[in-house]
ZAMARGU-4260 file (C-alpha; in steps of 0.2 Angstrom, whole numbers, plus 5000, padded with zeros to 4 digits):
<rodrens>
0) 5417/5366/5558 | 5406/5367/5542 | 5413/5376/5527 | 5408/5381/5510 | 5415/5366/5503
5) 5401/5356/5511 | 5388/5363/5503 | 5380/5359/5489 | 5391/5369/5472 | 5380/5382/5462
10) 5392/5382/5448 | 5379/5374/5437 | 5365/5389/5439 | 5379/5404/5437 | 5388/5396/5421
15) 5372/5390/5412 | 5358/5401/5412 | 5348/5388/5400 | 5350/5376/5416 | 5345/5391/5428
20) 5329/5392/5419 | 5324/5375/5418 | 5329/5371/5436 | 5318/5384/5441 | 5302/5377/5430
25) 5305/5360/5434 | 5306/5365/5454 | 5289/5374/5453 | 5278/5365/5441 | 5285/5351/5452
30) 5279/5357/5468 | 5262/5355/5459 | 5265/5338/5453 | 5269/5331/5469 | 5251/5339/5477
35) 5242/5330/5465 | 5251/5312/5469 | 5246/5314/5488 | 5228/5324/5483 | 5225/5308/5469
40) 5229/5297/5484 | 5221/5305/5496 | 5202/5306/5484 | 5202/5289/5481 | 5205/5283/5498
45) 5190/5296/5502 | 5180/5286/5488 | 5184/5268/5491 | 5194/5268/5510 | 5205/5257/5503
50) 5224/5256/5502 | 5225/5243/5487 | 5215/5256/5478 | 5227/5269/5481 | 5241/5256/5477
55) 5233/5252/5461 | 5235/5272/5455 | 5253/5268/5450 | 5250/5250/5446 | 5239/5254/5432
60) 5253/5267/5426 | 5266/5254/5428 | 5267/5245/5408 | 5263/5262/5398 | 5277/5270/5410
65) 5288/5257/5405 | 5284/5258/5386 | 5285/5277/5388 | 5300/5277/5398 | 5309/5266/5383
70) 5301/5276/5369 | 5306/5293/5377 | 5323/5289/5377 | 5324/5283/5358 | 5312/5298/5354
75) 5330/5310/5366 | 5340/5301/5357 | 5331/5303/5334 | 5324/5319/5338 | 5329/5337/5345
80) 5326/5336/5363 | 5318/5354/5365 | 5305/5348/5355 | 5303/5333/5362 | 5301/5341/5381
85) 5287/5355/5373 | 5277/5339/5369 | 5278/5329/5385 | 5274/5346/5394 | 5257/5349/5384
90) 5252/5332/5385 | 5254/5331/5406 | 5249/5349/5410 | 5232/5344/5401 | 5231/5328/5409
95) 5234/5336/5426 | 5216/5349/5420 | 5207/5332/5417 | 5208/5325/5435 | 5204/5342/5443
100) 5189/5342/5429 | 5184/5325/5436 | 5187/5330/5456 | 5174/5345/5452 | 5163/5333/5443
105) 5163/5323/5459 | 5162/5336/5471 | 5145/5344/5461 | 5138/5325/5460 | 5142/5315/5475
110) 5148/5297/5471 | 5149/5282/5480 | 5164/5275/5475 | 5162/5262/5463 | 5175/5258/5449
115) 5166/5270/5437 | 5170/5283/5448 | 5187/5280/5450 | 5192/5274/5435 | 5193/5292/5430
120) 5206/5296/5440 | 5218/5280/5435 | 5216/5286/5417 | 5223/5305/5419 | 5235/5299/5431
125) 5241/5286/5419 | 5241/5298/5405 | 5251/5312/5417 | 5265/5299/5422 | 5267/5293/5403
130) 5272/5312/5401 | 5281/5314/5416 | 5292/5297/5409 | 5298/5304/5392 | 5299/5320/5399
135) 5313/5315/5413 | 5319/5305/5402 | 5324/5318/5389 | 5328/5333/5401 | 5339/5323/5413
140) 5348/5316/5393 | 5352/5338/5391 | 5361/5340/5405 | 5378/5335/5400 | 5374/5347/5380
145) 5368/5361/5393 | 5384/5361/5404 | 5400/5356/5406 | 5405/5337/5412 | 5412/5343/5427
150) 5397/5351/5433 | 5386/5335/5429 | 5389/5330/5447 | 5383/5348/5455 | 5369/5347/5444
155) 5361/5331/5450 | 5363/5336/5468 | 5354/5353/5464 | 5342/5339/5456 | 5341/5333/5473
160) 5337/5351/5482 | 5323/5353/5469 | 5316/5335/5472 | 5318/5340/5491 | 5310/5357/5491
165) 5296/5348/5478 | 5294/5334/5488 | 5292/5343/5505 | 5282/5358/5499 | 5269/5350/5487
170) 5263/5336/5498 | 5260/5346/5514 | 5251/5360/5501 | 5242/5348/5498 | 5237/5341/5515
175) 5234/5360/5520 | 5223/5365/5504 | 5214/5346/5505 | 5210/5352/5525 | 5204/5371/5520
180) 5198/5370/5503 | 5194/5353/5497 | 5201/5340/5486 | 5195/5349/5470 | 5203/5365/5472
185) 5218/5358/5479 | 5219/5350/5459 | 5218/5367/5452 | 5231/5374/5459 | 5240/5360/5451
190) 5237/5369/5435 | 5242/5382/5436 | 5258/5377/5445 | 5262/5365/5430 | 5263/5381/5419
195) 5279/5384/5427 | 5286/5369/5418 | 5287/5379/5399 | 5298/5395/5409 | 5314/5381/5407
200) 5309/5371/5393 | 5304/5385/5378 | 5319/5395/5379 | 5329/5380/5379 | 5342/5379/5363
205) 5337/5367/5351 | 5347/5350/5354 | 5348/5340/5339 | 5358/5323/5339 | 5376/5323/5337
210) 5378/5309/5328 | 5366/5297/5318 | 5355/5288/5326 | 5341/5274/5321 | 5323/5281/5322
215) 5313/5275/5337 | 5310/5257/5331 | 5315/5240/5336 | 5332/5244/5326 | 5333/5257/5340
220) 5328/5249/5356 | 5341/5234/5353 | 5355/5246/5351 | 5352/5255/5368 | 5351/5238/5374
225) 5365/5229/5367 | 5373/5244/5376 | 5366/5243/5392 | 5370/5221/5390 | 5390/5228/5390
230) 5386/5240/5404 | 5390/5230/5421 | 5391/5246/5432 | 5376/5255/5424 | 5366/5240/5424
235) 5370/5238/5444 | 5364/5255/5448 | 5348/5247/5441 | 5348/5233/5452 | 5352/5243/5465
240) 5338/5257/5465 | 5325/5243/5461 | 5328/5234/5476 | 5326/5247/5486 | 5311/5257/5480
245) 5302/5239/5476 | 5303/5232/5494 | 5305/5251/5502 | 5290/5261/5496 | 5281/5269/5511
250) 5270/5281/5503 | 5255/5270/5500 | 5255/5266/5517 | 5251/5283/5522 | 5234/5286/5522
255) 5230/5273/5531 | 5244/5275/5545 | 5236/5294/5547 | 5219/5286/5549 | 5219/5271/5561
260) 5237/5271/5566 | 5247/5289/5571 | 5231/5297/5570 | 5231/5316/5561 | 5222/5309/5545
265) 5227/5320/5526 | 5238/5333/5539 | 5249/5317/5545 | 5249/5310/5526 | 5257/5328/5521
270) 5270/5328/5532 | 5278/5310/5534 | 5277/5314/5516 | 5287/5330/5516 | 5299/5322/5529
275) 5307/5310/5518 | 5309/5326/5506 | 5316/5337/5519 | 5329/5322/5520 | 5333/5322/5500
280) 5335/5341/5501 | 5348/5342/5517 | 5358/5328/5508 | 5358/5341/5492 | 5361/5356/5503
285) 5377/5347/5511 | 5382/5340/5496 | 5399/5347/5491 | 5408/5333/5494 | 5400/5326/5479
290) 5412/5331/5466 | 5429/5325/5479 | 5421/5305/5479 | 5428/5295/5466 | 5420/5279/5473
295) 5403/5280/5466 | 5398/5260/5467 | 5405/5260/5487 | 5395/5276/5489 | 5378/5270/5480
300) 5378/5252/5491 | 5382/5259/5509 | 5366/5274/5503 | 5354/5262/5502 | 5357/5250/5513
305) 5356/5265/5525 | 5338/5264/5516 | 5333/5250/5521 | 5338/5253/5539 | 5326/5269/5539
310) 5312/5258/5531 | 5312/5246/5544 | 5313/5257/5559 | 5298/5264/5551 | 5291/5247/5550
315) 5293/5244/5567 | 5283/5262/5573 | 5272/5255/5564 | 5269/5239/5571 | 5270/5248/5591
320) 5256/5256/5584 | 5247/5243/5576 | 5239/5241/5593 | 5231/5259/5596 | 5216/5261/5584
325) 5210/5279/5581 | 5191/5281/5581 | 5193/5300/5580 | 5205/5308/5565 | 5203/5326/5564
330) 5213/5344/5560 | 5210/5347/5579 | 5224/5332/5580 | 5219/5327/5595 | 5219/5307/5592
335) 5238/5311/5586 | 5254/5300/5593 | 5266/5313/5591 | 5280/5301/5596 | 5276/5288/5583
340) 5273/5303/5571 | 5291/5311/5574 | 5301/5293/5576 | 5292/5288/5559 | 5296/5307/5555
345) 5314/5305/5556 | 5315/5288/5550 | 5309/5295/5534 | 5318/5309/5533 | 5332/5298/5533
350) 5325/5289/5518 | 5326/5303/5510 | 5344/5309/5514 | 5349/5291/5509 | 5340/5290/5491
355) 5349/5307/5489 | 5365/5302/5490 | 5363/5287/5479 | 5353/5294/5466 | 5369/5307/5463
360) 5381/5295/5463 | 5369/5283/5452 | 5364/5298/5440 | 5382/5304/5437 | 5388/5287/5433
365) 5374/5287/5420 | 5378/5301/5411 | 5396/5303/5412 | 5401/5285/5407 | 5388/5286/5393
370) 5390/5294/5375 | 5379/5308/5370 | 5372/5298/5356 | 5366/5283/5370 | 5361/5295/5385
375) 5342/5298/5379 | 5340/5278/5378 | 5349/5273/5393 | 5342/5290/5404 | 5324/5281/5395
380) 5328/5264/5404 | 5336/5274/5422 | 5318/5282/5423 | 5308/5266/5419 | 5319/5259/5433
385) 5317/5275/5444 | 5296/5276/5440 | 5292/5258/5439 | 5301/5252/5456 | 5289/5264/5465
390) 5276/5259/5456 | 5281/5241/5460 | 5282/5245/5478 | 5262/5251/5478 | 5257/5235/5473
395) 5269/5228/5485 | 5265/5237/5501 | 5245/5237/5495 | 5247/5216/5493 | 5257/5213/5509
400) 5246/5225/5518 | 5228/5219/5514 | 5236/5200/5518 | 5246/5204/5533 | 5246/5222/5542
405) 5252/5237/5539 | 5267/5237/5546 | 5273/5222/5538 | 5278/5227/5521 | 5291/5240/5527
410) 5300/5228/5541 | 5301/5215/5529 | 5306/5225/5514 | 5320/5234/5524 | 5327/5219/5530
415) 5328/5212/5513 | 5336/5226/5505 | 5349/5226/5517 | 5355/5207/5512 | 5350/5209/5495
420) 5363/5224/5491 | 5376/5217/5501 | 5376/5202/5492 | 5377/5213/5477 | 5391/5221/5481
425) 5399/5207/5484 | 5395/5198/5467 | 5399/5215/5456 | 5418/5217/5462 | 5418/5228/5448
430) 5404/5240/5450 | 5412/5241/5470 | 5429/5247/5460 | 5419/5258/5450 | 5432/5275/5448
435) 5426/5292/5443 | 5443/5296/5434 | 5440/5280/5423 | 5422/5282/5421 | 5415/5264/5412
440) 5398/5259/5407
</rodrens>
């Protein structure tokens, strides 16, 4: 019978309100942020009814994410942290205004789709996920001076019940809101969700460094990695997630499977998207054994090879579909596979469940094994991992997609991030020992 130990440990909320208030900012304006990814998505596959356009949104982000991702962490690191967020937050929240500025620009002059017309849209979204870089970067590197350790744990499962109800609820607000009210609306809502995101961060406490630490500069960088070099079980996490959200990254796929392949078209998108969140949040919500496992490098392996078994089976929907072409996509749903849409439902739900449980594990190796005076840098080089491996995947399942089929990329990529963290495993004996009562870097 399920008890209370089982679910997820609020500890984290009740003993720190300056946690409670930036949980709840970062879960709303989140919900808005995850709109706009599907809604950016969705208008340029409008534009250009192309996947490798849509791919191309993170693509283009990829280098200035990884700088940002790298500079964040120094700037968590020199500089008071509070600070540090209030900047990143201005700087996105106005990027997220410029892409419902262009949306509206599009919507009062119809365009045809040409680069100039899109081009536009990869500039804010750049712009919005250099902000959203340095800004995860540095909020994730407060956790452990707004909290106890022993709550680190409990606080990156709650992470996950954010990510889950963010996940879920933003992108089929946004396939709802695309439906009723159009594309451009749908990015103003974005805005003024996004507000949200200054509730947590300026009543913050100001969080200066502990120790002395070289200013953001190469002197800097080759600290945090001379670190990260004598970091074995830090560095495998890396490995790991890159794996599986390089070769594993469905999204980009959707648009198209919702338009010639389940059927459904931006209704379909919203919630195969929301599925793999609902998974992310009921791995949170059940997540109270967290603080009980000791084993976190066993724990982070058998997760996502679990992913990869989910990415495949959604391959292979794909590909019984791949023979059924949809002529007539509409909200009336008529057109609509539901089997293929609830087995590719459930297969990405269990994405999402899976991810869960190794991003917990993943984070609270990170930030428990690392010093204070280390965390902004290495949490900089985790979210250039975490933001670039997606990004990676775009181009990935865009690439494989426009050569092969659609179903290709995920079958192959699941199959290969099964062997490929095996092998891991069993080349890393000591990130599979890896002990929570010892923690090592």
């Amino acid at each position: 019978m399920t008890n209370g130990r089982h679910f997820v440990d609020l500890a984290p909320i009740r003993e720190s309100p300056a946690f409670a208030r930036l949980y709840i900012g970062m879960t709303i304006s989140g919900i808005g942020a995850q709109l706009t990814v599907v809604a950016v998505g969705l208008q340029i596959y409008a534009l250009t009814g192309s996947t490798l356009a849509v791919s191309l949104v993170g693509g283009i982000a990829l280098l200035p994410m990884i700088v940002a991702g790298l500079w964040g962490g120094m700037l968590a690191d020199a500089f008071d942290r509070r600070r540090v967020l209030i900047v990143a937050t201005v700087i996105g929240w106005l990027s997220t205004a410029a892409i419902a500025a262009v949306a509206i620009i599009h919507m009062l002059y119809p365009s045809d789709g040409g680069i100039w017309d899109i081009l536009p849209y990869y500039i804010a979204a750049t712009i919005n996920s250099i902000a959203a870089t340095v800004n995860g970067a540095t909020r994730m590197s407060s956790y452990p001076r707004i909290l106890p350790e022993r709550l680190v744990p409990a606080a990156a499962a709650l992470g996950g019940i954010s990510q889950g109800i963010q996940l879920t609820a933003g992108p089929a607000l946004a396939g709802v809101l695309a439906a009723i009210i159009g594309l451009p609306l749908t990015f103003l809502v974005d805005v003024v969700l996004f507000a949200a995101a200054f509730l947590g961060i300026v009543t913050l406490p100001k969080m200066p460094p502990l120790a002395v630490v070289a200013k953001p500069g190469l002197k800097s960088l080759a600290d945090g990695m001379r670190f990260l070099r004598n970091a074995p079980n830090i560095r495998a996490g890396f490995f790991v997630d890159m794996i599986a959200m390089t070769l594993g990254r469905p999204y980009v796929l959707l648009p198209a499977a919702g338009a010639t392949v389940i059927g459904g078209g931006p209704t379909t998108v919203g919630l195969l998207t929301a599925a793999a969140a609902v998974g992310t949040f009921l791995a949170s919500l059940f997540s109270g054994s967290v603080s009980r496992t000791r084993r976190y490098g066993v724990a982070i392996g058998r997760a996502v090879m679990a992913y990869g078994a989910f990415i495949a089976i959604f391959g292979v929907v794909l590909l019984v579909m791949s023979t059924r072409a949809v002529t007539n996509v509409g909200p009336e749903w008529s057109d609509v596979n539901w089997v293929a849409l609830s087995v590719a439902g459930l297969a990405l739900l269990g994405t999402g469940a899976a991810d869960e449980v190794s991003a917990i594990f993943r984070s609270s190796m990170l930030l428990t094994a690392a010093p204070d005076e280390m965390r902004g840098r290495l949490q900089g080089a985790f979210t250039v991992v975490v933001t670039s491996g997606p990004r990676l995947g775009d181009l990935y399942a865009g690439l494989l997609t426009s050569a092969v089929a659609l179903w290709f990329p995920p079958l192959l990529g699941g199959l290969l991030i099964i062997v490929l963290v095996a092998a891991l495993l069993r080349l890393m004996p000591g990130f599979r020992r890896y002990d929570a009562d010892l923690p090592s870097p």
